[in-house]
Every structure is written in structure tokens, then in C-alpha cells.
Biopython code that builds the backbone (N, CA, C, O; Angstrom):
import numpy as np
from Bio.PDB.StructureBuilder import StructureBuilder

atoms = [
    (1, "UNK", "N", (32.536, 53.490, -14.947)),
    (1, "UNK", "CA", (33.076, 53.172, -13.641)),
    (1, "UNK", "C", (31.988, 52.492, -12.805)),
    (1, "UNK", "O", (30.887, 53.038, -12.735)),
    (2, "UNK", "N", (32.166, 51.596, -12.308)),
    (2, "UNK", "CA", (31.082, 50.609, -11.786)),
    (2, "UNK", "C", (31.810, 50.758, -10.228)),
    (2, "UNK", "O", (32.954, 50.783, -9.774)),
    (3, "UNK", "N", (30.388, 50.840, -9.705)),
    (3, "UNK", "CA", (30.234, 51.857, -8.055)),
    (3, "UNK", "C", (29.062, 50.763, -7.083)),
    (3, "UNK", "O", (27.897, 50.408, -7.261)),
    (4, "UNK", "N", (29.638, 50.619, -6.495)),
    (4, "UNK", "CA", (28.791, 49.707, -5.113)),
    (4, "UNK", "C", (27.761, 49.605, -4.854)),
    (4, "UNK", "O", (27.966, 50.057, -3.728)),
    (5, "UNK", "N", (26.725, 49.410, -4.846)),
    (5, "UNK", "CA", (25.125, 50.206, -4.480)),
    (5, "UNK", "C", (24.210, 49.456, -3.512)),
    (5, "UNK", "O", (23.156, 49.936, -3.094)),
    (6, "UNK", "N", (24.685, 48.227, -3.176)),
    (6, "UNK", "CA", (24.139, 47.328, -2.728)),
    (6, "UNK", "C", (24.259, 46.142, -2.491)),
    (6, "UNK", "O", (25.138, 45.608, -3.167)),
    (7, "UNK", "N", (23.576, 45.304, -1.595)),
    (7, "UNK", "CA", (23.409, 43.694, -1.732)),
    (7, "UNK", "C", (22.408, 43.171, -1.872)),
    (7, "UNK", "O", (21.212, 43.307, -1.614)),
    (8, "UNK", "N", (23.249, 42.369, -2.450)),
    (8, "UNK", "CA", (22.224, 41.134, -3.280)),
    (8, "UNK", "C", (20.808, 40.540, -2.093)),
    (8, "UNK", "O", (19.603, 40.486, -2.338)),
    (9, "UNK", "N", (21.583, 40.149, -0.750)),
    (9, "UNK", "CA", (20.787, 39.735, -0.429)),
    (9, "UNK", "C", (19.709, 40.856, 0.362)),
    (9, "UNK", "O", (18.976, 40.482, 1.278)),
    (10, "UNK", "N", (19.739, 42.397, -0.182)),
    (10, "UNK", "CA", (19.071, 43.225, 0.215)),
    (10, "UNK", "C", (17.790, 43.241, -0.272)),
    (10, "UNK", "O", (16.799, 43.588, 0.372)),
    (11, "UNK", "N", (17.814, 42.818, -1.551)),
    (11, "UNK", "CA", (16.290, 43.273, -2.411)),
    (11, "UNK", "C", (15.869, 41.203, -2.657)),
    (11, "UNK", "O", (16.657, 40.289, -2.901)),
    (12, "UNK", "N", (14.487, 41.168, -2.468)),
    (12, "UNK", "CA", (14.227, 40.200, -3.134)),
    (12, "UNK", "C", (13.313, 39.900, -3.678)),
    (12, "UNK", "O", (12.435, 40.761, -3.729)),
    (13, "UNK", "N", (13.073, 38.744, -4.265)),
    (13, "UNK", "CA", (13.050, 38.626, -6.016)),
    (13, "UNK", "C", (11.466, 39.513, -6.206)),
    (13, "UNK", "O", (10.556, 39.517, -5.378)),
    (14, "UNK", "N", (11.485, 40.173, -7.447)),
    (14, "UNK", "CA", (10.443, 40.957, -7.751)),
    (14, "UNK", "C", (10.405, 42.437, -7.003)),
    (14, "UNK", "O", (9.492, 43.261, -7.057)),
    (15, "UNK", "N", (11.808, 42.541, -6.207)),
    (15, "UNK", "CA", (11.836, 43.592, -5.123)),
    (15, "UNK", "C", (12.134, 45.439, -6.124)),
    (15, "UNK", "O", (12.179, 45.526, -7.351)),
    (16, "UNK", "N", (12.219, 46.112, -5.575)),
    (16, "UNK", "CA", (12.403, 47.485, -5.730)),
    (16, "UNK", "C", (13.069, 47.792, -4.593)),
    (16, "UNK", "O", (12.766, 47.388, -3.470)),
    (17, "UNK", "N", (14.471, 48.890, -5.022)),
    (17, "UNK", "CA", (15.346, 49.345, -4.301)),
    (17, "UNK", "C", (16.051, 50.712, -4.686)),
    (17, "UNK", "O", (16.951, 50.868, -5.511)),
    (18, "UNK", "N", (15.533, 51.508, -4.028)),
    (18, "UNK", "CA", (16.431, 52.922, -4.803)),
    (18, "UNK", "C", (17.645, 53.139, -3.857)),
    (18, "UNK", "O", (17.650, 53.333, -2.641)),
    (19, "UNK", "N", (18.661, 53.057, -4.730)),
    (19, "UNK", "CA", (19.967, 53.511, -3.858)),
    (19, "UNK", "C", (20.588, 54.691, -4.950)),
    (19, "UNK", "O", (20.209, 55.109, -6.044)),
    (20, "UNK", "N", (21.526, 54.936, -4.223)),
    (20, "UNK", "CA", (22.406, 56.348, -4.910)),
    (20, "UNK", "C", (23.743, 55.423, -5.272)),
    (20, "UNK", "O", (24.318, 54.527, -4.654)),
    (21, "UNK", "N", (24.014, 56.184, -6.817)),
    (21, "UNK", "CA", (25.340, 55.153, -7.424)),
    (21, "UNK", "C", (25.889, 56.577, -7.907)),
    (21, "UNK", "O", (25.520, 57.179, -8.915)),
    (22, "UNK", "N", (26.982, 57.045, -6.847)),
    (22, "UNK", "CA", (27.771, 58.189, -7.725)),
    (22, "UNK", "C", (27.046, 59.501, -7.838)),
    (22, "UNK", "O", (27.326, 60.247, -8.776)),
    (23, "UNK", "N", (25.880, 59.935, -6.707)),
    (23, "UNK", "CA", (25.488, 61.478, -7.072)),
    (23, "UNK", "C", (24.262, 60.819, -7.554)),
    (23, "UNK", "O", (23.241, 61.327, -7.091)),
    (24, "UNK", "N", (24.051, 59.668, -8.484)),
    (24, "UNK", "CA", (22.869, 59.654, -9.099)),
    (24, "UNK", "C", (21.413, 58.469, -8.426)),
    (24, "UNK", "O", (21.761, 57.320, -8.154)),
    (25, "UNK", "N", (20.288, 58.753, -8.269)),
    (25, "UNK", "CA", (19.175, 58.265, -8.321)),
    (25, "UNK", "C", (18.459, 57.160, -8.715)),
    (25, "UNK", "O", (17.310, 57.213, -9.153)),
    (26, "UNK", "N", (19.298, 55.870, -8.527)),
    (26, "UNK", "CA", (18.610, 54.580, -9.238)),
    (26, "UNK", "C", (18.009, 53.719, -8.680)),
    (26, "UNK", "O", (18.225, 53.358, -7.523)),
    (27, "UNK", "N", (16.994, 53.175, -9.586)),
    (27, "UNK", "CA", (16.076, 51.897, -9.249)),
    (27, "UNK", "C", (16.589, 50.469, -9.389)),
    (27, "UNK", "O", (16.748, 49.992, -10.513)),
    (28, "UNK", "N", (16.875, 49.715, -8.200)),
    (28, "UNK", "CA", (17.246, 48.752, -8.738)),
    (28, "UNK", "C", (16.273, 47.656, -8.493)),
    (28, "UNK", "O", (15.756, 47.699, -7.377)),
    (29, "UNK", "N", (15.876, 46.621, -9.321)),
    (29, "UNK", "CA", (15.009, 45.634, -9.856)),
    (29, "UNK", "C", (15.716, 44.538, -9.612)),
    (29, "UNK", "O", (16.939, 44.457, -9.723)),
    (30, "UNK", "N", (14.829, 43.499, -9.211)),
    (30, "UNK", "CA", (15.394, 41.911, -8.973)),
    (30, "UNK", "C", (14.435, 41.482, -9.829)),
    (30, "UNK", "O", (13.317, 41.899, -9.528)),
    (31, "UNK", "N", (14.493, 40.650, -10.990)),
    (31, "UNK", "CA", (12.992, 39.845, -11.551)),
    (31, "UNK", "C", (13.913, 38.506, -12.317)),
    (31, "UNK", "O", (14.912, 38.566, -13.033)),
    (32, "UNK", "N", (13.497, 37.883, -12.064)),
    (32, "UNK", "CA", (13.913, 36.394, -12.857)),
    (32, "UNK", "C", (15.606, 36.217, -12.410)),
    (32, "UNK", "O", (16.488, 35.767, -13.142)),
    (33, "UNK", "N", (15.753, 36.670, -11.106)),
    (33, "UNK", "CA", (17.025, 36.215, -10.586)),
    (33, "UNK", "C", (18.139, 36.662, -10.950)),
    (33, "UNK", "O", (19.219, 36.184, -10.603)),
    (34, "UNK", "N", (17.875, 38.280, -12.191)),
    (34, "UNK", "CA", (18.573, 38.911, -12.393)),
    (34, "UNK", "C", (18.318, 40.339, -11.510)),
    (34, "UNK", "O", (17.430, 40.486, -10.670)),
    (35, "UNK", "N", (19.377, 41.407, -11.934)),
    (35, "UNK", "CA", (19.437, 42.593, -11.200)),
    (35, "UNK", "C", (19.386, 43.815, -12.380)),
    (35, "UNK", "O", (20.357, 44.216, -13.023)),
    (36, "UNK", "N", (18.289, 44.190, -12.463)),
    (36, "UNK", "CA", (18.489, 45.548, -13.217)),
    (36, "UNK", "C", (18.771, 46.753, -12.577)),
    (36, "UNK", "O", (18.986, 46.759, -11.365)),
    (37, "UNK", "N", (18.796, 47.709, -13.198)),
    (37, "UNK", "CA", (19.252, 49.584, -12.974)),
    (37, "UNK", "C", (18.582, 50.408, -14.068)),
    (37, "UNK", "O", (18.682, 50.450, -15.294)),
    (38, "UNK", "N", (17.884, 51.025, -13.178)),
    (38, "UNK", "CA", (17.260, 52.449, -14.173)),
    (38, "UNK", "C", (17.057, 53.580, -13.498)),
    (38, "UNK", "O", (16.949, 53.481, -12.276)),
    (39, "UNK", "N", (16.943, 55.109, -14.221)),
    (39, "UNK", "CA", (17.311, 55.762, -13.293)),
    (39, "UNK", "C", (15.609, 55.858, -12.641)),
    (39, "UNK", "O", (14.501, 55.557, -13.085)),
    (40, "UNK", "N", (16.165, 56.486, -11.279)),
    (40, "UNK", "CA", (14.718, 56.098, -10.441)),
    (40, "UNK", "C", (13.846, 57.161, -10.345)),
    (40, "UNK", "O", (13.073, 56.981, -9.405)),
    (41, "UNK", "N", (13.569, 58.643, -11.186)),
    (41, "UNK", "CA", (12.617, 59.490, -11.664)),
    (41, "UNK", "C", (12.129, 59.004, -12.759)),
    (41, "UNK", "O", (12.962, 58.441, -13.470)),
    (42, "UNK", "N", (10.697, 59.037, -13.269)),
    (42, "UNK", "CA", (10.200, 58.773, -14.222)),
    (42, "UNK", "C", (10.183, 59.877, -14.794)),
    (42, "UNK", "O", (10.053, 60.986, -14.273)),
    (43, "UNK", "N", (10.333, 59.568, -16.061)),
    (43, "UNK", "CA", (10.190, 60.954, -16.961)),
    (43, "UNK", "C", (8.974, 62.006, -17.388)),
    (43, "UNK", "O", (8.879, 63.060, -18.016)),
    (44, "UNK", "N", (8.051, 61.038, -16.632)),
    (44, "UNK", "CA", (6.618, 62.307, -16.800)),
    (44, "UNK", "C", (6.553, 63.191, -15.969)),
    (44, "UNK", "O", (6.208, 64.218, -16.553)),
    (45, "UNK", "N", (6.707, 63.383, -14.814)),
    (45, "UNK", "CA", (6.809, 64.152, -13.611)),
    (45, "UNK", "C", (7.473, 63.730, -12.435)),
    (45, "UNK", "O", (7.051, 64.059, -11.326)),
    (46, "UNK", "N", (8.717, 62.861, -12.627)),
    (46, "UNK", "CA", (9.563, 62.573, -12.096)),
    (46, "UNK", "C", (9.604, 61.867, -10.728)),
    (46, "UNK", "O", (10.406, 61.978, -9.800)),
    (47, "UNK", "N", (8.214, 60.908, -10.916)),
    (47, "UNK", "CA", (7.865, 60.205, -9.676)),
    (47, "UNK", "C", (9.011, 59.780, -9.212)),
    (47, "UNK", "O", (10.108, 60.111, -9.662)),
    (48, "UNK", "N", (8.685, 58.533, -7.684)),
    (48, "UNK", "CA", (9.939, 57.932, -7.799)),
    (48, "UNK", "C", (9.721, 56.817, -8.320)),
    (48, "UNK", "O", (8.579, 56.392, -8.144)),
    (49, "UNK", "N", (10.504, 56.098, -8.982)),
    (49, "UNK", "CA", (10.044, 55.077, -9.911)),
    (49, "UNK", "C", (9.973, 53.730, -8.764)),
    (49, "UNK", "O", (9.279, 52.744, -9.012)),
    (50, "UNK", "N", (10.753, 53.847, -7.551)),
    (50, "UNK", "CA", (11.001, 52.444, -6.481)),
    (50, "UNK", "C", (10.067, 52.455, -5.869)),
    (50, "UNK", "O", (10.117, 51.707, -4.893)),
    (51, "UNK", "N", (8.835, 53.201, -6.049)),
    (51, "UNK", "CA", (7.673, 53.136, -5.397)),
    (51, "UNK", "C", (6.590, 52.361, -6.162)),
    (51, "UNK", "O", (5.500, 51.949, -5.764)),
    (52, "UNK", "N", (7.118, 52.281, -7.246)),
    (52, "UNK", "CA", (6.124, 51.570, -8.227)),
    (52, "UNK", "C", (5.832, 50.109, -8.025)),
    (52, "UNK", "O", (5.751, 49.595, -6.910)),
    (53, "UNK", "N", (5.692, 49.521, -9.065)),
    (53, "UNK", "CA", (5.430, 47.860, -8.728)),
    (53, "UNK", "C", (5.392, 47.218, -10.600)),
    (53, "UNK", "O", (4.918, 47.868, -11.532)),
    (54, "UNK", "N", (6.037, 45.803, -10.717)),
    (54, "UNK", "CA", (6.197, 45.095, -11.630)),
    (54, "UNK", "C", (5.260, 44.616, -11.871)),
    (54, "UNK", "O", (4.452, 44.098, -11.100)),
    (55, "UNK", "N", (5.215, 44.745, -13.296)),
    (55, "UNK", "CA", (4.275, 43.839, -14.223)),
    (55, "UNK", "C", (4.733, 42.872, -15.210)),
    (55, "UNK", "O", (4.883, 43.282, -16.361)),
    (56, "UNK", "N", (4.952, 41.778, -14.968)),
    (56, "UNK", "CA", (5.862, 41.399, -16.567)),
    (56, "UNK", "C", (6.872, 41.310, -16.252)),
    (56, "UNK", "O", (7.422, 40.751, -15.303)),
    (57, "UNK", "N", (7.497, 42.418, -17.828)),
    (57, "UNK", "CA", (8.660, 42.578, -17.735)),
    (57, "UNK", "C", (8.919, 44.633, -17.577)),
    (57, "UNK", "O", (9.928, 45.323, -17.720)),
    (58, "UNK", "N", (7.599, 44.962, -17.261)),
    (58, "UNK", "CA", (7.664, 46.636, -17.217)),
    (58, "UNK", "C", (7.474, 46.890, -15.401)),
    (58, "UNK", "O", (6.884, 46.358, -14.460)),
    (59, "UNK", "N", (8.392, 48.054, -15.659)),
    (59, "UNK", "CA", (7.784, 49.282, -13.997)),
    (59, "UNK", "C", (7.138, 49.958, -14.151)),
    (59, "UNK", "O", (7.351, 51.016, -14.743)),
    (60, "UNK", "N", (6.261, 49.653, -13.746)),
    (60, "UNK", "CA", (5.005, 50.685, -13.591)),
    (60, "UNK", "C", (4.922, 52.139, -12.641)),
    (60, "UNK", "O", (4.895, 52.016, -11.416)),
    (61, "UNK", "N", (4.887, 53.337, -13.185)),
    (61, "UNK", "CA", (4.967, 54.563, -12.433)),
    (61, "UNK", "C", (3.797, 54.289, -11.041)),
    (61, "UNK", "O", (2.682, 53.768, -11.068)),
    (62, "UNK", "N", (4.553, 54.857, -9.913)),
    (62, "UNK", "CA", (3.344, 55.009, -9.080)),
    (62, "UNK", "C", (2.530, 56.137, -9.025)),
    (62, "UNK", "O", (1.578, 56.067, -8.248)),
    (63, "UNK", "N", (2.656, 57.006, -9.569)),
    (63, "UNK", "CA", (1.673, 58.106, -9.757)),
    (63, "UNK", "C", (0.734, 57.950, -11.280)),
    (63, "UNK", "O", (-0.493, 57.929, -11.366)),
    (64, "UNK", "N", (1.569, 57.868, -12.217)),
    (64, "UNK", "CA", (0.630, 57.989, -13.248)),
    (64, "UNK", "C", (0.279, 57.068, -14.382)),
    (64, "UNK", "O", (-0.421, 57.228, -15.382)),
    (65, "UNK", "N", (1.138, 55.823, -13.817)),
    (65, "UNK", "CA", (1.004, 54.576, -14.431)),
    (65, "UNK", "C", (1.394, 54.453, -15.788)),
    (65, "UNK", "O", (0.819, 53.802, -16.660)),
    (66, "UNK", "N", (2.588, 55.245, -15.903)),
    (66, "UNK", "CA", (3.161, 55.358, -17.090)),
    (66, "UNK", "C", (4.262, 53.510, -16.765)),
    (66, "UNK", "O", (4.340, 52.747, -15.803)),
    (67, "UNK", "N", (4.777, 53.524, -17.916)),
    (67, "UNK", "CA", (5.188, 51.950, -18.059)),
    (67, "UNK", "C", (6.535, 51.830, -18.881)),
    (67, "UNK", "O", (6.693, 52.211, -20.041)),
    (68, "UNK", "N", (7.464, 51.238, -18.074)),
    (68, "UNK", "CA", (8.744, 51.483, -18.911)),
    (68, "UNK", "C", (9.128, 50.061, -18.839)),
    (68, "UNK", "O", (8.677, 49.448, -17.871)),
    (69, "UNK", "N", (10.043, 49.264, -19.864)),
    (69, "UNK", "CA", (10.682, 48.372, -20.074)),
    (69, "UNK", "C", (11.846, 48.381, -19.275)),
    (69, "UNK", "O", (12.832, 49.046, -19.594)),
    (70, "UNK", "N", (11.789, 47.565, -18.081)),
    (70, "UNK", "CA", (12.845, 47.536, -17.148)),
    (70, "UNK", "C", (14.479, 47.309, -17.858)),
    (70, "UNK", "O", (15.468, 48.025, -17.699)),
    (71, "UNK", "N", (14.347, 46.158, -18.606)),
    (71, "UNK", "CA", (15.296, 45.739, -19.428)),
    (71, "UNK", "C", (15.606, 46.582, -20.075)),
    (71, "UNK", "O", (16.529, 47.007, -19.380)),
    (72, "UNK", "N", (15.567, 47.431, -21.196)),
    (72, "UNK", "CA", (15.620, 48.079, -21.999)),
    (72, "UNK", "C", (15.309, 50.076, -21.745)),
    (72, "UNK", "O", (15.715, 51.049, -22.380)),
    (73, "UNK", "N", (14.551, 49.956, -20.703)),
    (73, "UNK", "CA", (14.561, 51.933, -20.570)),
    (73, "UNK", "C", (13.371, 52.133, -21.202)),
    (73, "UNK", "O", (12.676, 53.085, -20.846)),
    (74, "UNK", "N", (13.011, 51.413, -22.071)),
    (74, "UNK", "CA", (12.216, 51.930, -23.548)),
    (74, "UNK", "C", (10.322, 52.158, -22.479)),
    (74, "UNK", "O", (9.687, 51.433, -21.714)),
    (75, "UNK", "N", (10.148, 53.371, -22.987)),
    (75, "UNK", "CA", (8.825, 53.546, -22.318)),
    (75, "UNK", "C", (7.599, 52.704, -23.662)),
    (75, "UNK", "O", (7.783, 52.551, -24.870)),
    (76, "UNK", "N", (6.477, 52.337, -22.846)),
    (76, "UNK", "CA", (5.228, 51.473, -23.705)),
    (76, "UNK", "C", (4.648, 52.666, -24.072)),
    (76, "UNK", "O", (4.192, 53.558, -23.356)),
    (77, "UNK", "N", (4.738, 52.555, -25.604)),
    (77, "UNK", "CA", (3.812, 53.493, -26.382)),
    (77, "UNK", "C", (2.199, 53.518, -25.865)),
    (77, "UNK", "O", (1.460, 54.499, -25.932)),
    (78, "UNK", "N", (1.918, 52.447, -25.436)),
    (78, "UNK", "CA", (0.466, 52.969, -24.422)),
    (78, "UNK", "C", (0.392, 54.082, -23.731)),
    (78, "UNK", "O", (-0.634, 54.739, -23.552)),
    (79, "UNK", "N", (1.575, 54.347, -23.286)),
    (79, "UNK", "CA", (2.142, 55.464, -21.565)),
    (79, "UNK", "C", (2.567, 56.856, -22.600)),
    (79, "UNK", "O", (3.520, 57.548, -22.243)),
    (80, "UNK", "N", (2.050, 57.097, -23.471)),
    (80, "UNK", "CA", (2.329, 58.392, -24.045)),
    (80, "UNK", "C", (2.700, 59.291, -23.353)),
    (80, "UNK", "O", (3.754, 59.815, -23.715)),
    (81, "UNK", "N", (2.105, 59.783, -22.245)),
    (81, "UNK", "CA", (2.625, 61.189, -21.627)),
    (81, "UNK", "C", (3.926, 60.893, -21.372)),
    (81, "UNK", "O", (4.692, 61.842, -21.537)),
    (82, "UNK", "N", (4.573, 59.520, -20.900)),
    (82, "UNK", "CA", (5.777, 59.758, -20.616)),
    (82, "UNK", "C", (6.593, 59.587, -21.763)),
    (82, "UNK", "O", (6.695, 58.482, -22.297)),
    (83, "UNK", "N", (7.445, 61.048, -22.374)),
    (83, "UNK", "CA", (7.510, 60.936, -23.580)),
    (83, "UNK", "C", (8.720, 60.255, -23.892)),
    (83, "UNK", "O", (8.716, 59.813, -25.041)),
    (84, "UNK", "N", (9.868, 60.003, -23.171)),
    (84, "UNK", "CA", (10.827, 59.470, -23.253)),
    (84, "UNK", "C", (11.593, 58.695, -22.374)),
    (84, "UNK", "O", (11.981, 59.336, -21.398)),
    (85, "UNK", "N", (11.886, 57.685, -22.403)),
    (85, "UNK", "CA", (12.506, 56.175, -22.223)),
    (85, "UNK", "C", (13.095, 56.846, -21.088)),
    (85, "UNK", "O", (13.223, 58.058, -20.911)),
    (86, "UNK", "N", (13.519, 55.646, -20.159)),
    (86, "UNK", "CA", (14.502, 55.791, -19.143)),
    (86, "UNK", "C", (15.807, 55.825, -19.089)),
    (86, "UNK", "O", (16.238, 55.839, -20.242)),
    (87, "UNK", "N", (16.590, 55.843, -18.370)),
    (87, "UNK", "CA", (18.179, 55.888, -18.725)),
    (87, "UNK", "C", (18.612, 54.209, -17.958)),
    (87, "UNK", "O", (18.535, 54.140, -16.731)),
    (88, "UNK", "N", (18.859, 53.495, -18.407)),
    (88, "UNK", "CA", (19.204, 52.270, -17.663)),
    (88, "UNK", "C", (20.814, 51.801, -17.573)),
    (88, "UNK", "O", (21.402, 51.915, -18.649)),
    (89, "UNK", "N", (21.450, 51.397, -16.688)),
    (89, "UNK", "CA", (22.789, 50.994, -15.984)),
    (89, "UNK", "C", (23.278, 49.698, -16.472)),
    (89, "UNK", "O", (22.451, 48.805, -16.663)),
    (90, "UNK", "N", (24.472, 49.499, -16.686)),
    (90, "UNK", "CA", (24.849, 48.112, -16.721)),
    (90, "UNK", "C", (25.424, 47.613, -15.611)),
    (90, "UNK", "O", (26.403, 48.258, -15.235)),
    (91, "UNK", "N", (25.078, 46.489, -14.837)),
    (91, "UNK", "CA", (24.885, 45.701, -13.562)),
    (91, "UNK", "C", (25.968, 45.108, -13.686)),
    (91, "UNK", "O", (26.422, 45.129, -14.830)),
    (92, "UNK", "N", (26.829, 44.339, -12.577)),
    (92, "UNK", "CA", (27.539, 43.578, -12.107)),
    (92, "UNK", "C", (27.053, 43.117, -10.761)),
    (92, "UNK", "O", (26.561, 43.894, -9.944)),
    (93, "UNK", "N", (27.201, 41.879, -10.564)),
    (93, "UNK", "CA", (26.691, 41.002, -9.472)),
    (93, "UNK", "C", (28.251, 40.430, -9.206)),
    (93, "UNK", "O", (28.800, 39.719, -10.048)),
    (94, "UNK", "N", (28.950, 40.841, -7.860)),
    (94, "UNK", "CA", (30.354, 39.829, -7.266)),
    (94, "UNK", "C", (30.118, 39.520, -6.102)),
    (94, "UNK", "O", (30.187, 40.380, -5.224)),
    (95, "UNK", "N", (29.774, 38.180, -5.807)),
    (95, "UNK", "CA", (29.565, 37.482, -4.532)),
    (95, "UNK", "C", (28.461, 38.374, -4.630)),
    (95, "UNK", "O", (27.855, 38.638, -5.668)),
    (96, "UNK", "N", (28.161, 38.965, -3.133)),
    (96, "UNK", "CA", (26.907, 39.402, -2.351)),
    (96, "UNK", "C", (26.693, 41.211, -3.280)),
    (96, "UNK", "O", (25.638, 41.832, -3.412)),
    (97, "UNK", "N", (27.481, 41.442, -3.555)),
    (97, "UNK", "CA", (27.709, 42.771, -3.821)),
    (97, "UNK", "C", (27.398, 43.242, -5.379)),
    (97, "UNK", "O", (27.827, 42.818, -6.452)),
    (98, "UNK", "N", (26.209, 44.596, -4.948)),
    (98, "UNK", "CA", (25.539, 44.795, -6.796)),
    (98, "UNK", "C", (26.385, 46.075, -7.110)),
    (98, "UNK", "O", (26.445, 46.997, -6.297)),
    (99, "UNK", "N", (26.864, 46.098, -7.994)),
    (99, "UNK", "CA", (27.621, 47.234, -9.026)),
    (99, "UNK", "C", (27.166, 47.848, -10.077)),
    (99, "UNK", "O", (26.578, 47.111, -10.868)),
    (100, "UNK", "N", (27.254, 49.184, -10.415)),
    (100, "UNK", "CA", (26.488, 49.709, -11.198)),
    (100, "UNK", "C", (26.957, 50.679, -11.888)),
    (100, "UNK", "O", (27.235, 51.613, -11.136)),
    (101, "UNK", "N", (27.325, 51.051, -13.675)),
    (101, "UNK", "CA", (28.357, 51.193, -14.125)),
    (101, "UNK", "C", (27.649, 52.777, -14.201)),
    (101, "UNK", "O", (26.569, 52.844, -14.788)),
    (102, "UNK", "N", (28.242, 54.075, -13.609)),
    (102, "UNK", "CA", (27.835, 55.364, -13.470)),
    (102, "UNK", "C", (28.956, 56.010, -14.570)),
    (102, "UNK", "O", (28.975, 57.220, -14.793)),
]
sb = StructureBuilder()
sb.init_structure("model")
sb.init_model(0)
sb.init_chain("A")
sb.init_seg("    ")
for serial, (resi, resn, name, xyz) in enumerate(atoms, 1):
    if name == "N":
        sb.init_residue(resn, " ", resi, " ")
    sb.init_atom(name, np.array(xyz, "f"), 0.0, 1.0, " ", f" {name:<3s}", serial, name[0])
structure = sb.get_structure()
């Protein structure tokens, strides 16, 4: 079920945005003029992940610099402590308005 969370022209490009989609906690990402979703605790100690900052194509934890594949969830085997991947959303962009499938 894809749920409202935002606008487009709210976050920009390279931006970080945590909104609530349905009860739940997500990060949403602008990078290369697309819109990602992941959930916005990191899995090592459950920073908030919208506090962090982009590298690439990874989010970087703001506490412990653990490193997850925005695209994909998948945490960088460099970032060991954080032992498991993120949970990531599938996006819809209509007109001004970002959607996010909960």
C-alpha cells in the first residue's frame, strides 16, 4: 500500500528527510534525481539514519559510520558491526508528491 510522505520539492538533491509512512520511520534520499526509502534506524544501535550524510552511492551512519547501500539496504562489509542490511521501500514519484509502498 503506497502512503504519502512527502514532496518532491521538499528534499533537495543529495538531501535527507525522515518522515513517517504508516506508523513507520523512514529515510528518504534524493541522489541523481531519483528518490529513495530506507528505514531510518540503523541497525547497529539504531541511530537516526537522516542525520547522516552521502557518500557515493552509500548513507553513512551518524554515530558510528557504519555504511549502507542506499539503493539496495545492503550494509558495506567494511561496517561489520552493523550486522544486517536495511529494510528499503519502493518509491513512487506523482507530480509533486513522494509515495512509499508500507
Amino acid at each position: 500500500m503506497f502512503v504519502k510522505v512527502a514532496k518532491l520539492s521538499e528534499i533537495k538533491e543529495g538531501g535527507l528527510k525522515m518522515v513517517d509512512a504508516d506508523g513507520e520511520d523512514v529515510c528518504l534520499i534524493k541522489s541523481g534525481g531519483n528518490v529513495y526509502a530506507i528505514q531510518d534506524n540503523c541497525t547497529h544501535e539504531d541511530a537516526p539514519l537522516h542525520e547522516g550524510r552521502l557518500e557515493g552511492n552509500e548513507l553513512v551512519c551518524p554515530w558510528h559510520e557504519a555504511r549502507f547501500d542506499f539503493a539496495t539496504g545492503k550494509v558495506n562489509p567494511e561496517t561489520d558491526w552493523a550486522k544486517r542490511d536495511v529494510k528499503i521501500y519502493n518509491v513512487k514519484v506523482e507530480g509533486d508528491d513522494i509515495l512509499v509502498d508500507v
